[in-house]
PyMOL Python script that loads the backbone (N, CA, C, O; Angstrom):
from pymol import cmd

cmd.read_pdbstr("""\
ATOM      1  N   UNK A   1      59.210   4.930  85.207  1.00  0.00           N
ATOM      2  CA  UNK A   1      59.059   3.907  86.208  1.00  0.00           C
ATOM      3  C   UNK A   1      58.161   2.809  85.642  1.00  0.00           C
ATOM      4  O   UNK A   1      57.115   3.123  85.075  1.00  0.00           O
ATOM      5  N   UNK A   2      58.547   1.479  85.780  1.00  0.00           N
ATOM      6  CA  UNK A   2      57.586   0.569  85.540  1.00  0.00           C
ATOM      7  C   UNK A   2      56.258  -0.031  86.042  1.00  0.00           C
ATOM      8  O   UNK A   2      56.318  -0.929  86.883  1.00  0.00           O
ATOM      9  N   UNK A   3      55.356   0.294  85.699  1.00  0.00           N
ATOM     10  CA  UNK A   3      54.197  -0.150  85.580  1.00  0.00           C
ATOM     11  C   UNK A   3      53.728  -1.867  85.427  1.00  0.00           C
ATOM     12  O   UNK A   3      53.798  -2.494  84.369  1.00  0.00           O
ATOM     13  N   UNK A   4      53.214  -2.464  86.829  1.00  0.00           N
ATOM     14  CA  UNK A   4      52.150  -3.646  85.858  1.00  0.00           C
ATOM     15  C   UNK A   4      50.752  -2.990  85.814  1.00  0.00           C
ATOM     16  O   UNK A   4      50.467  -2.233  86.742  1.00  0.00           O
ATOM     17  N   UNK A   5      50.024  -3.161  85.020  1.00  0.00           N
ATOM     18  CA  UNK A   5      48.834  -2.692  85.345  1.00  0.00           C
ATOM     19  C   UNK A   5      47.615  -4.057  84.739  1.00  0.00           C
ATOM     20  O   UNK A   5      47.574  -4.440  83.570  1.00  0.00           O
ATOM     21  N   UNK A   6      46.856  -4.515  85.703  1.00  0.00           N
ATOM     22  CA  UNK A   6      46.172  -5.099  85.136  1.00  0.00           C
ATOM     23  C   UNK A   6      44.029  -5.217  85.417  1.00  0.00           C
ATOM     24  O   UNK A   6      43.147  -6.074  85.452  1.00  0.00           O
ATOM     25  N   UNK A   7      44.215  -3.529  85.559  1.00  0.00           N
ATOM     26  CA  UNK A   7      42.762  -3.402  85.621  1.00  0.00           C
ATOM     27  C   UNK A   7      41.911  -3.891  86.500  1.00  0.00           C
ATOM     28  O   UNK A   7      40.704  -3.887  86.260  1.00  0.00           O
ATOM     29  N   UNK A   8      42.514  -4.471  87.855  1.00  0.00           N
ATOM     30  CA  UNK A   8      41.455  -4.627  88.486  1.00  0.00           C
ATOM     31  C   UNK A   8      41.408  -3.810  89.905  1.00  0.00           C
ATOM     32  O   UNK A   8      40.402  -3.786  90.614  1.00  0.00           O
ATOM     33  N   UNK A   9      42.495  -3.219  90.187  1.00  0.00           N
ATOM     34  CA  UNK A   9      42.708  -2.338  91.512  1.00  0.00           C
ATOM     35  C   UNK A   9      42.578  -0.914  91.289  1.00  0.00           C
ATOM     36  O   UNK A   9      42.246  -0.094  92.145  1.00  0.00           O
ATOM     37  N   UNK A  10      43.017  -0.548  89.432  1.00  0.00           N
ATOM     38  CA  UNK A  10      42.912   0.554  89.452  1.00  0.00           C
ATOM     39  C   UNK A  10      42.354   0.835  87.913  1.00  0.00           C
ATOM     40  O   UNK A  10      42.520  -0.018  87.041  1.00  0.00           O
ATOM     41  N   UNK A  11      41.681   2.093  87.641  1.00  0.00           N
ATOM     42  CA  UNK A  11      41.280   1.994  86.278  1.00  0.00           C
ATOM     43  C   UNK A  11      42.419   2.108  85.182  1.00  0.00           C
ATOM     44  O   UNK A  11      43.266   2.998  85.259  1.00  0.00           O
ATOM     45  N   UNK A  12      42.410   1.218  84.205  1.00  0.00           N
ATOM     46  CA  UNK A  12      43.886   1.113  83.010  1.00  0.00           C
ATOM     47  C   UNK A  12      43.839   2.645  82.680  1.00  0.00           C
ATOM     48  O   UNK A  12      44.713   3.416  83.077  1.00  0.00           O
ATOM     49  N   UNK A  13      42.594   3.098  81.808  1.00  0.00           N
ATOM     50  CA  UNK A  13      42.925   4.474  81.005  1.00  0.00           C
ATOM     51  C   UNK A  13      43.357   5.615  82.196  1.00  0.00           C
ATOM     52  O   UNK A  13      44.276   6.415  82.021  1.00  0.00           O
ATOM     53  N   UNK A  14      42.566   5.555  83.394  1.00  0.00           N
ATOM     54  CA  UNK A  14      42.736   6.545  84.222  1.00  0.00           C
ATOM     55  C   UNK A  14      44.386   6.348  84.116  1.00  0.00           C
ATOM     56  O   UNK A  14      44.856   7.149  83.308  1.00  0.00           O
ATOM     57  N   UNK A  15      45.403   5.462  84.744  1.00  0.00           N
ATOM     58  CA  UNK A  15      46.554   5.175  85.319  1.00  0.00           C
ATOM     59  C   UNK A  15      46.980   5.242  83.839  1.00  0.00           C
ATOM     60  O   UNK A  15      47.898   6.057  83.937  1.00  0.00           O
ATOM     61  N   UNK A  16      46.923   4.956  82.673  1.00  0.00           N
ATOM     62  CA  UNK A  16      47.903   4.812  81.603  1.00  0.00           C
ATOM     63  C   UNK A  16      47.880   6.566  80.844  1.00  0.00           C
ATOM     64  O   UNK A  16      48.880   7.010  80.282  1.00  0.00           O
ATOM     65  N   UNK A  17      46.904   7.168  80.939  1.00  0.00           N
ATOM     66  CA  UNK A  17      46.537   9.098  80.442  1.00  0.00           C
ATOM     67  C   UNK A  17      47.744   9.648  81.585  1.00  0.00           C
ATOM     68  O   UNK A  17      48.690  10.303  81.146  1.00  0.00           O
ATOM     69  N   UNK A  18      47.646   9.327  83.138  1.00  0.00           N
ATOM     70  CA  UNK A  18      48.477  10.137  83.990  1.00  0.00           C
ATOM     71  C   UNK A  18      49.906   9.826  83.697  1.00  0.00           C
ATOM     72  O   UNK A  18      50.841  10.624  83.623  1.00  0.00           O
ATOM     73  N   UNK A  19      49.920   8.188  83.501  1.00  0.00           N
ATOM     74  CA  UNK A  19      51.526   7.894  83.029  1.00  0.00           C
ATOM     75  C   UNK A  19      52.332   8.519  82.006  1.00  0.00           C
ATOM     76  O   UNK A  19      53.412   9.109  82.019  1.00  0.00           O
ATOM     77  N   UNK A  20      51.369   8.174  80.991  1.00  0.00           N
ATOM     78  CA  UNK A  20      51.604   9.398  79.677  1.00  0.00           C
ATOM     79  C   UNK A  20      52.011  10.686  79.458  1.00  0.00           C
ATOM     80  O   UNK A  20      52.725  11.315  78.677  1.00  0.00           O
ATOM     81  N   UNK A  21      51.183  10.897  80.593  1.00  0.00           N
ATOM     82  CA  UNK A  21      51.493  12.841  81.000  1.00  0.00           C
ATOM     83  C   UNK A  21      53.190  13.365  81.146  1.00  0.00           C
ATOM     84  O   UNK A  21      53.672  14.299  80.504  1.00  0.00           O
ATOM     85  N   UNK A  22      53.846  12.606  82.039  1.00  0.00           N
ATOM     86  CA  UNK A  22      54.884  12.658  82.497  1.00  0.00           C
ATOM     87  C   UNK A  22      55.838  11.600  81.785  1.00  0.00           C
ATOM     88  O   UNK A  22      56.773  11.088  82.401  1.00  0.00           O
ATOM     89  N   UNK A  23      55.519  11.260  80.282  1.00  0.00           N
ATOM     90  CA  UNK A  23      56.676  10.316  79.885  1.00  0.00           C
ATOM     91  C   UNK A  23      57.019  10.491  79.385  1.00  0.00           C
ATOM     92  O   UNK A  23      56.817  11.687  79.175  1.00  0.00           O
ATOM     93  N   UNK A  24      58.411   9.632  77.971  1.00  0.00           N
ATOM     94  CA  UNK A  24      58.955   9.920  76.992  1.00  0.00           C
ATOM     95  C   UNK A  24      58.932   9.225  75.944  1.00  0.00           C
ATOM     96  O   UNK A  24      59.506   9.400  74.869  1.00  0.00           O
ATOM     97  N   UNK A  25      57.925   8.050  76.454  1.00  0.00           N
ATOM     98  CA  UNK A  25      57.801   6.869  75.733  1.00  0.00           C
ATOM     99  C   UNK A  25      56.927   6.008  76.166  1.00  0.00           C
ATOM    100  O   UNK A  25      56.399   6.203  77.261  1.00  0.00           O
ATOM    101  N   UNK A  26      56.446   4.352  75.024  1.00  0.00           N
ATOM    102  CA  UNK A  26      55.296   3.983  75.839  1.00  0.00           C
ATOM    103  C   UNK A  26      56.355   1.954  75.425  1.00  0.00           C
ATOM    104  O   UNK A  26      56.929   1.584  74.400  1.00  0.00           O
ATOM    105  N   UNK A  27      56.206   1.448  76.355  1.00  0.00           N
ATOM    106  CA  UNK A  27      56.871   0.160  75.798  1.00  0.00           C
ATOM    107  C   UNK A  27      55.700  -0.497  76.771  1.00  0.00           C
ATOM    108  O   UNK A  27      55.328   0.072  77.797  1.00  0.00           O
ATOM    109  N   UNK A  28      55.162  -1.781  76.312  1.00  0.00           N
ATOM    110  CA  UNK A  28      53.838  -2.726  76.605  1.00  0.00           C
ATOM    111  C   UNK A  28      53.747  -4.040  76.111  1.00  0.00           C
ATOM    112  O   UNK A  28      53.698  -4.480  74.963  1.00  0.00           O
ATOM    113  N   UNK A  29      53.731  -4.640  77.355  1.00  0.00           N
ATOM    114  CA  UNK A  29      53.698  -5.904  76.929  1.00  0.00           C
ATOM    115  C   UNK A  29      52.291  -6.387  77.414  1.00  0.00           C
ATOM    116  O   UNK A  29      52.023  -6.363  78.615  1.00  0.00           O
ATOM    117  N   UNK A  30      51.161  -6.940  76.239  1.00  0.00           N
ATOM    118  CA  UNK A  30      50.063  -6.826  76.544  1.00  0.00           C
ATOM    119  C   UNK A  30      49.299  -8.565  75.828  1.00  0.00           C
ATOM    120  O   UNK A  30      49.787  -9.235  74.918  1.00  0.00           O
ATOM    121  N   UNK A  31      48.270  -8.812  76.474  1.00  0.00           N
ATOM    122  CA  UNK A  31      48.308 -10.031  76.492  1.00  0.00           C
ATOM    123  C   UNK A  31      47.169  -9.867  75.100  1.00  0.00           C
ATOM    124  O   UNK A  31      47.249 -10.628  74.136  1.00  0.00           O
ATOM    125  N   UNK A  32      46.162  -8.790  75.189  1.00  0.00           N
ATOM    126  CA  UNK A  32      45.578  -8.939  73.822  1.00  0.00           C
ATOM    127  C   UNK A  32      46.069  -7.392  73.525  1.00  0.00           C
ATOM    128  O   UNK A  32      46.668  -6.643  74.297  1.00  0.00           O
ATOM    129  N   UNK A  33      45.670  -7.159  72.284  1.00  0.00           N
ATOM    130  CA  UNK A  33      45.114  -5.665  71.704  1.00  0.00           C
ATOM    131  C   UNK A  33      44.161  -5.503  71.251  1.00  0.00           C
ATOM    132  O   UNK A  33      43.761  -6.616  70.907  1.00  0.00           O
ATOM    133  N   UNK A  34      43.438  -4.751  70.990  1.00  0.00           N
ATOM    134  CA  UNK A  34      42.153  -3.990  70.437  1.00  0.00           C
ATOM    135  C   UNK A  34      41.863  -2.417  70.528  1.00  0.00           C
ATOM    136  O   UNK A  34      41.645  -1.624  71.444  1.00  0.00           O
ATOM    137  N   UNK A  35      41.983  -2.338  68.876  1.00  0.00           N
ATOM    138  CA  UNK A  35      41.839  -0.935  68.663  1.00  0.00           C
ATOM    139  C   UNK A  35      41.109   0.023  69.478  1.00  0.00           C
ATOM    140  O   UNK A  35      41.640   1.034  69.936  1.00  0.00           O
ATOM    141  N   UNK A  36      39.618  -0.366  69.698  1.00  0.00           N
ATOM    142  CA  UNK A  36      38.301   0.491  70.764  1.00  0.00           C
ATOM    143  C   UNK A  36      39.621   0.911  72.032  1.00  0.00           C
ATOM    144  O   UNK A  36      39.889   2.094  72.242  1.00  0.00           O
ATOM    145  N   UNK A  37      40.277  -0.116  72.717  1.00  0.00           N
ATOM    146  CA  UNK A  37      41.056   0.661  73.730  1.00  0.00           C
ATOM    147  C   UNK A  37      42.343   1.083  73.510  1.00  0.00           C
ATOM    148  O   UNK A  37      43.076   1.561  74.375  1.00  0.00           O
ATOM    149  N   UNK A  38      42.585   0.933  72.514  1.00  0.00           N
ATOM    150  CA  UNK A  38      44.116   1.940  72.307  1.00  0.00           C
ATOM    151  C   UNK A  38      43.698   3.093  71.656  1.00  0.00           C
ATOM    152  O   UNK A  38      44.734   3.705  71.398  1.00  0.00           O
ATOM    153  N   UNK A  39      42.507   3.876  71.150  1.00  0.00           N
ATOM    154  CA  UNK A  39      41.666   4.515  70.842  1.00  0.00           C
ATOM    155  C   UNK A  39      41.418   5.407  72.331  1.00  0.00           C
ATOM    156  O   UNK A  39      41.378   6.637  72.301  1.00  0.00           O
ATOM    157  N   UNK A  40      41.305   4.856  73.252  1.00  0.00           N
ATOM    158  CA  UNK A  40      41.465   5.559  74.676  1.00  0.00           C
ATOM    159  C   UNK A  40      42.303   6.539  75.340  1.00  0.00           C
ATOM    160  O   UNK A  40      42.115   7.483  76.107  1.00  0.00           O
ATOM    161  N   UNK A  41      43.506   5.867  74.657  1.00  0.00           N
ATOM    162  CA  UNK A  41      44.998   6.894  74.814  1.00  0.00           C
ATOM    163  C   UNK A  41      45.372   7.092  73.604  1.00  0.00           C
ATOM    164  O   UNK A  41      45.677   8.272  73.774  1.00  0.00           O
ATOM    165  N   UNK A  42      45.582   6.924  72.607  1.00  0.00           N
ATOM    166  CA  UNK A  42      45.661   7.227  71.162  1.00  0.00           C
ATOM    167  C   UNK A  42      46.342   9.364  71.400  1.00  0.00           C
ATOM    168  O   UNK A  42      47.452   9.762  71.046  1.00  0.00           O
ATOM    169  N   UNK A  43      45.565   9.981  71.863  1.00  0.00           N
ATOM    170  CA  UNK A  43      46.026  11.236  71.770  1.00  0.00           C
ATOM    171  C   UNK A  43      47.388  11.287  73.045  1.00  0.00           C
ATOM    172  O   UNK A  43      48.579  11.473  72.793  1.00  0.00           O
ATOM    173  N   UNK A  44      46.899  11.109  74.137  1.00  0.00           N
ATOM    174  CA  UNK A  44      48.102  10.728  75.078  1.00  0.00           C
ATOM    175  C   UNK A  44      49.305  10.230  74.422  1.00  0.00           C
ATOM    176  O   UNK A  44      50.321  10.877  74.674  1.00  0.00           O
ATOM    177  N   UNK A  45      49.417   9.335  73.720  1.00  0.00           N
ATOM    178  CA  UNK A  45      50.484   8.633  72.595  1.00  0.00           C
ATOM    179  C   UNK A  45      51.144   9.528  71.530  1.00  0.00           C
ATOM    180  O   UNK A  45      52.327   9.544  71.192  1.00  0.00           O
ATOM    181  N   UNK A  46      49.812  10.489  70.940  1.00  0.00           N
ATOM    182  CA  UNK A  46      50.565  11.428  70.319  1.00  0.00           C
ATOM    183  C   UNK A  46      51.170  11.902  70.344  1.00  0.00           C
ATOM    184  O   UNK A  46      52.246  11.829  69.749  1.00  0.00           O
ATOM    185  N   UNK A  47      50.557  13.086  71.479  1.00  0.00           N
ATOM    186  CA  UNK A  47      51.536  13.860  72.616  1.00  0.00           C
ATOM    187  C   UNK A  47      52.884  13.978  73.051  1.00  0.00           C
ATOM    188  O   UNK A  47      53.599  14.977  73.121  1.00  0.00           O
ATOM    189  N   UNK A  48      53.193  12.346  73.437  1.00  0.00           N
ATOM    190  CA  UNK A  48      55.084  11.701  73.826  1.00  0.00           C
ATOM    191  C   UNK A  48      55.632  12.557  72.993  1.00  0.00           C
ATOM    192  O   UNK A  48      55.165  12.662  71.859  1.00  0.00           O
ATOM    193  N   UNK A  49      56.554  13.206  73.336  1.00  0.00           N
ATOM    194  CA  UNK A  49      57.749  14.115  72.214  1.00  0.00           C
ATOM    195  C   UNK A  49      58.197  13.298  71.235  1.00  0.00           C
ATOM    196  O   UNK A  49      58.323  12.077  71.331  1.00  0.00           O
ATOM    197  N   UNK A  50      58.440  13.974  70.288  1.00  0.00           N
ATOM    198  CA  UNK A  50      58.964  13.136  69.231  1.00  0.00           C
ATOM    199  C   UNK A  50      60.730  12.588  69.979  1.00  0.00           C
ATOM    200  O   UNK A  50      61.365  13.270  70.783  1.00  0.00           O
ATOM    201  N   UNK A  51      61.089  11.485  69.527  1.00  0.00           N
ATOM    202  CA  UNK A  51      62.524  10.595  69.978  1.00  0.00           C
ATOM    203  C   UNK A  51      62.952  10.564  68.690  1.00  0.00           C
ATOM    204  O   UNK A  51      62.316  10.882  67.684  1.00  0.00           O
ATOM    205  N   UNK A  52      64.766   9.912  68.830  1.00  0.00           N
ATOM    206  CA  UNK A  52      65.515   9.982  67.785  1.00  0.00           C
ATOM    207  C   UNK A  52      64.685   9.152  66.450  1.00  0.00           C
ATOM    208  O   UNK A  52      63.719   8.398  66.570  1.00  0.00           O
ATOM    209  N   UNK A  53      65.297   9.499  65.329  1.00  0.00           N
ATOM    210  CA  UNK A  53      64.930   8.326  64.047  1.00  0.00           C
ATOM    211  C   UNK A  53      65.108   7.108  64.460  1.00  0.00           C
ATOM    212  O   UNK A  53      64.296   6.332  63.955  1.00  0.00           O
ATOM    213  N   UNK A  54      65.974   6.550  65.299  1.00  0.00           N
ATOM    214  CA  UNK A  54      66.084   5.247  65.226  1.00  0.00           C
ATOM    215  C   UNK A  54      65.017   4.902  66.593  1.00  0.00           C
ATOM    216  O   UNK A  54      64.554   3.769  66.459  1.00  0.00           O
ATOM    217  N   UNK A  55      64.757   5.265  67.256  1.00  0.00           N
ATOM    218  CA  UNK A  55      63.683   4.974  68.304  1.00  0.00           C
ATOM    219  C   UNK A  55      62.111   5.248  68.135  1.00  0.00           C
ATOM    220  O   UNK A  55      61.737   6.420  68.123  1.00  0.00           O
ATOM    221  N   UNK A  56      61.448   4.510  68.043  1.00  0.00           N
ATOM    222  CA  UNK A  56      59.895   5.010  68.005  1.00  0.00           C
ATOM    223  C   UNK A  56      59.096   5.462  69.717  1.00  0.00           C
ATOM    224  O   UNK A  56      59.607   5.417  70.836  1.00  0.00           O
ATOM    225  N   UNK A  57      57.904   5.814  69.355  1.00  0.00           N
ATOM    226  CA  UNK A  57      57.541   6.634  70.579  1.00  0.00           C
ATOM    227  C   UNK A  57      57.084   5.258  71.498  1.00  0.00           C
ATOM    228  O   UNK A  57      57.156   5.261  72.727  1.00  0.00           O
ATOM    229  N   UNK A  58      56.780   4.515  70.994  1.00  0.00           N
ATOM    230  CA  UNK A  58      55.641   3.465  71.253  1.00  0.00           C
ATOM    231  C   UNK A  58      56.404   2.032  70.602  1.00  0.00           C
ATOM    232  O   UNK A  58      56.700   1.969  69.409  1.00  0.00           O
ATOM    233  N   UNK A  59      56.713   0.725  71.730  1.00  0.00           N
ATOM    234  CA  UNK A  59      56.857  -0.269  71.191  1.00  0.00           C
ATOM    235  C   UNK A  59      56.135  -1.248  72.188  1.00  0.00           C
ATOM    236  O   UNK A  59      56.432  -1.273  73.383  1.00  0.00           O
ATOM    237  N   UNK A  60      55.097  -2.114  71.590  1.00  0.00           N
ATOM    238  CA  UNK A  60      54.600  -2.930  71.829  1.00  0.00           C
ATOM    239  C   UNK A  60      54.206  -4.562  71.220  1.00  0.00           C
ATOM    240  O   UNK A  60      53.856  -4.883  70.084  1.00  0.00           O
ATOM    241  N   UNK A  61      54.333  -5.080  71.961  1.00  0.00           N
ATOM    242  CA  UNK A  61      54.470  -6.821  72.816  1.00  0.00           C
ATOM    243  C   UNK A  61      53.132  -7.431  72.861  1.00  0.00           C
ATOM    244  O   UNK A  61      52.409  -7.539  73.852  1.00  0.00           O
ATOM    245  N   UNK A  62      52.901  -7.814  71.665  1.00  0.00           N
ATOM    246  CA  UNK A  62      51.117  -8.740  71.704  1.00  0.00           C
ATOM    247  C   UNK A  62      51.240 -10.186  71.973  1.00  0.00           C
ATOM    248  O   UNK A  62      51.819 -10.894  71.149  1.00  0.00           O
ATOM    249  N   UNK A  63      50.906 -10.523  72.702  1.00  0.00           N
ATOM    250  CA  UNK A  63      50.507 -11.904  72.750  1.00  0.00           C
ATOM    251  C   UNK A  63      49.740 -12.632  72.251  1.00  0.00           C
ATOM    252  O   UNK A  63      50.239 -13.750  72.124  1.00  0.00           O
ATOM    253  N   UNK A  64      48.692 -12.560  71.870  1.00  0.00           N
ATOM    254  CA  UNK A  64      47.452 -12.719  71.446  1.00  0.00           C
ATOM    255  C   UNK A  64      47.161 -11.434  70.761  1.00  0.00           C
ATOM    256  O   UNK A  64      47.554 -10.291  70.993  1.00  0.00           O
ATOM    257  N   UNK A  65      46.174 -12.040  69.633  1.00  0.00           N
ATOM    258  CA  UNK A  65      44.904 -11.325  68.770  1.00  0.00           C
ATOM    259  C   UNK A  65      43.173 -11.963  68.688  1.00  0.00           C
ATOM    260  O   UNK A  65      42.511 -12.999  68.749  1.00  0.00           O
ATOM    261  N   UNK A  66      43.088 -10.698  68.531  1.00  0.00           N
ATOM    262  CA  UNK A  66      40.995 -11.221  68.266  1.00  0.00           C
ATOM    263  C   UNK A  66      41.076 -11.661  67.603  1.00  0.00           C
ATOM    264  O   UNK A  66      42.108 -11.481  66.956  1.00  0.00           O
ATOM    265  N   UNK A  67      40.233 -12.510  67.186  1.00  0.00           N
ATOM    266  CA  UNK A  67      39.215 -12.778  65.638  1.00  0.00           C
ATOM    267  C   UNK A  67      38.828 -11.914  65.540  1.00  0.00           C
ATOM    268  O   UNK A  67      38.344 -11.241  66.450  1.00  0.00           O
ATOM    269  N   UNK A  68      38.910 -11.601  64.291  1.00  0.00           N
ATOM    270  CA  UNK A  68      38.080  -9.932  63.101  1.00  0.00           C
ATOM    271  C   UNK A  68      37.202 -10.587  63.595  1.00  0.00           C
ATOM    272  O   UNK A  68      37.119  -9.941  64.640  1.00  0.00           O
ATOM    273  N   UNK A  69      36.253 -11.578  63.730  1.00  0.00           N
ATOM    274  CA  UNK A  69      34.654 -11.399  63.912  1.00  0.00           C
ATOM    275  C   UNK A  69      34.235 -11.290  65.385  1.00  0.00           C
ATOM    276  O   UNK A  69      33.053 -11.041  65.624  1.00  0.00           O
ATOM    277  N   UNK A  70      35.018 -11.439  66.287  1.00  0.00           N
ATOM    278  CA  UNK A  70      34.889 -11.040  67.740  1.00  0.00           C
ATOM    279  C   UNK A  70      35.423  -9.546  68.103  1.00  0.00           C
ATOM    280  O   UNK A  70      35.661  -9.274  69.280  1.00  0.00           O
ATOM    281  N   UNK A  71      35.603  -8.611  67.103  1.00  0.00           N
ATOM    282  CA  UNK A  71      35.760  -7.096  67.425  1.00  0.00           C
ATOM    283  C   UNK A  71      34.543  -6.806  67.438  1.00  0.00           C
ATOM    284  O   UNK A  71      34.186  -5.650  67.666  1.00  0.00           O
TER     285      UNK A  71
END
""", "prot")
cmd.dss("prot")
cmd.show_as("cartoon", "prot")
cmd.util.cbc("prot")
cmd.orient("prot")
């Protein structure tokens, strides 16, 4: 089921660990990234069953990046 999630009604890691629990895959379209919070679910991500060769577990949609000196 699709998800917006944008952290202010509900906590991201809380709602993205339970989503995880029950999925088969992770697809995200996200306006920044940063490692410290994909480091949050990182094992949750593991977890996803492995999918065919031609499909990965995880595809994600950056919009934006930090500056290396603002990590």
């Amino acid at each position: 089921m699709p998800l917006i999630l944008d952290n202010i009604d509900a906590s991201l890691e809380e709602t993205m660990l339970k989503s995880l629990a029950s999925s088969h895959s992770l697809d995200a379209a996200v306006g920044y990234f940063n490692l410290r919070g994909w480091r949050l679910i990182a094992e949750a991500v593991d977890a996803l069953p492995r999918r065919e060769a031609d499909r990965p577990k995880v595809r994600l949609l950056v919009g934006m990046t930090e500056n290396p000196g603002d990590e």
